[in-house]
C-alpha positions as CSV (number, residue, x, y, z in Angstrom):
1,X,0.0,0.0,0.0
2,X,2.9,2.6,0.9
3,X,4.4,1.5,-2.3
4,X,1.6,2.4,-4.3
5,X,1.0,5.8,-2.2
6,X,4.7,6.6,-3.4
7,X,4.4,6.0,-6.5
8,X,1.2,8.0,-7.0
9,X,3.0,11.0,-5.4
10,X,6.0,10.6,-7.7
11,X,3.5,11.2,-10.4
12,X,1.9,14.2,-9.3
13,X,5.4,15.5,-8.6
14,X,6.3,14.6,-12.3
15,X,3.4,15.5,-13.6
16,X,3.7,19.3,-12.0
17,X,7.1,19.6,-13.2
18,X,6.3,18.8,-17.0
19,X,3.2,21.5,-16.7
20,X,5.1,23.8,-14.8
21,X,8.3,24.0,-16.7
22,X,7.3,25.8,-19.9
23,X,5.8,28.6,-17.6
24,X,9.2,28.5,-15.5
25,X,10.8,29.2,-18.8
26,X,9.1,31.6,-20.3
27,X,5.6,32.4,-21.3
28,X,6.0,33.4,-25.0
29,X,5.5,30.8,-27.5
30,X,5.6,32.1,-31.3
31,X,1.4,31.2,-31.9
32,X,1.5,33.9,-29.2
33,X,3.2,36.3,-31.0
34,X,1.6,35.6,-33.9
35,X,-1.8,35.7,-33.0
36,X,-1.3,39.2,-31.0
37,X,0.7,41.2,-33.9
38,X,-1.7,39.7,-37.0
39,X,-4.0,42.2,-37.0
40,X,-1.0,44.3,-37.5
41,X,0.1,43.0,-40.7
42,X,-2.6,44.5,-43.4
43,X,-1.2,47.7,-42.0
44,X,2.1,47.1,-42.2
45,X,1.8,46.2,-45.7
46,X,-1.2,48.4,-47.1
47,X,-0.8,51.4,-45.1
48,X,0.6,54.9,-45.6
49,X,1.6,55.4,-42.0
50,X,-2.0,56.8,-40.7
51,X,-4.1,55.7,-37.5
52,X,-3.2,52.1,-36.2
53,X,-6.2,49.6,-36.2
54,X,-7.1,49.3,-32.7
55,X,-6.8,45.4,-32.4
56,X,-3.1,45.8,-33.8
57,X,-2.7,48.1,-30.6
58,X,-4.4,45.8,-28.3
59,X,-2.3,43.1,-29.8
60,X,1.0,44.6,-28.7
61,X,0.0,46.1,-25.5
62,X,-0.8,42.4,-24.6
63,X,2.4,41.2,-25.9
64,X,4.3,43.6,-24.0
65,X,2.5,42.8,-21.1
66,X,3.4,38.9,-21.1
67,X,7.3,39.5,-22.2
68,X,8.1,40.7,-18.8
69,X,11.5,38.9,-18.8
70,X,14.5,39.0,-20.8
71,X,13.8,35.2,-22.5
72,X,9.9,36.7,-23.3
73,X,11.2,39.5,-24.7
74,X,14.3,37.6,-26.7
75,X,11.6,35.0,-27.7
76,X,9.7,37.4,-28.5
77,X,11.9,39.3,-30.8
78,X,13.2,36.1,-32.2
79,X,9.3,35.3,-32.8
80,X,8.8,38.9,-34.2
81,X,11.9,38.5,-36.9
82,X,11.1,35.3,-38.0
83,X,7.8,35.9,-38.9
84,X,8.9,39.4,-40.1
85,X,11.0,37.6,-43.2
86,X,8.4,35.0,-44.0
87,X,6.1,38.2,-45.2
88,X,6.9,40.2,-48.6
89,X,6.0,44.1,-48.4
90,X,6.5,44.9,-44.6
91,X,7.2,48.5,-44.4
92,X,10.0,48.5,-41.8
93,X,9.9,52.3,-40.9
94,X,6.0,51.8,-39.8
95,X,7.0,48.5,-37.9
96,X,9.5,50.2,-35.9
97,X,7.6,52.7,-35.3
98,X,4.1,50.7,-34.4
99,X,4.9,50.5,-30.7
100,X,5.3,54.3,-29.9
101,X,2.1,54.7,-31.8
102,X,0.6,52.4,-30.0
103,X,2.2,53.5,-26.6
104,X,4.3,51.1,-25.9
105,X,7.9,51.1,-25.5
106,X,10.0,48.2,-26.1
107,X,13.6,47.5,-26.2
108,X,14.3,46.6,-29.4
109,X,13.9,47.9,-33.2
110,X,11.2,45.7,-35.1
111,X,14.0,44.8,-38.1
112,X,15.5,41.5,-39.5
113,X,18.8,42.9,-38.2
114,X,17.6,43.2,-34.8
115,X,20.1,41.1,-33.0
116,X,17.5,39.4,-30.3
117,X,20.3,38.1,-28.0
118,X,21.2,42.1,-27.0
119,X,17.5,42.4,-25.6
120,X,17.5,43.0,-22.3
């Protein structure tokens, strides 16, 4: 009976560990990113530099908010870049600019040659 008392804790234990360890890590996961700066895109592309779609704002206010840490925010940036290249016709002068506009300061450039590791 103790034996099989042990072994059920052990799993819990295990089982805690292997939930909790992504969030121990870091919370930003790239679907993350993705999700929150899409509604960003059509005005990064299609856009002359006017008013910023309020769900693109809401999406990186919420970003910044969860990339309290310096892994979030590398992830992040890392996240940011890589979906950055996989889409023709950014206009990188409005990206960079998208989180002042939005009011939101960050501590990086939104560029491919943003180099992620610096981000503190």
């Amino acid at each position: 009976m103790a034996s099989s008392m042990s072994l059920k804790l052990a799993f819990v234990v295990a089982l805690c560990l292997v939930v909790g360890a992504p969030l121990a890590q870091g919370a930003i996961t790239c679907g993350q990113v993705t999700s929150s700066l899409a509604p960003c895109i059509s005005y990064l592309i299609r856009s002359n530099g006017g008013n910023v779609p309020p769900p693109c704002c809401n999406g990186i206010k919420s970003l910044n908010a969860a990339a309290q840490t310096t892994p979030d925010r590398q992830a992040a940036c890392n996240c940011i870049k890589s979906a950055s290249a996989s889409i023709s016709g950014i206009n990188y002068g409005l990206a960079s600019a998208l989180p002042g506009k939005c009011g939101v300061n960050i501590p990086y450039n939104i560029s491919p040659s943003t180099d992620c590791k610096s981000v503190r």
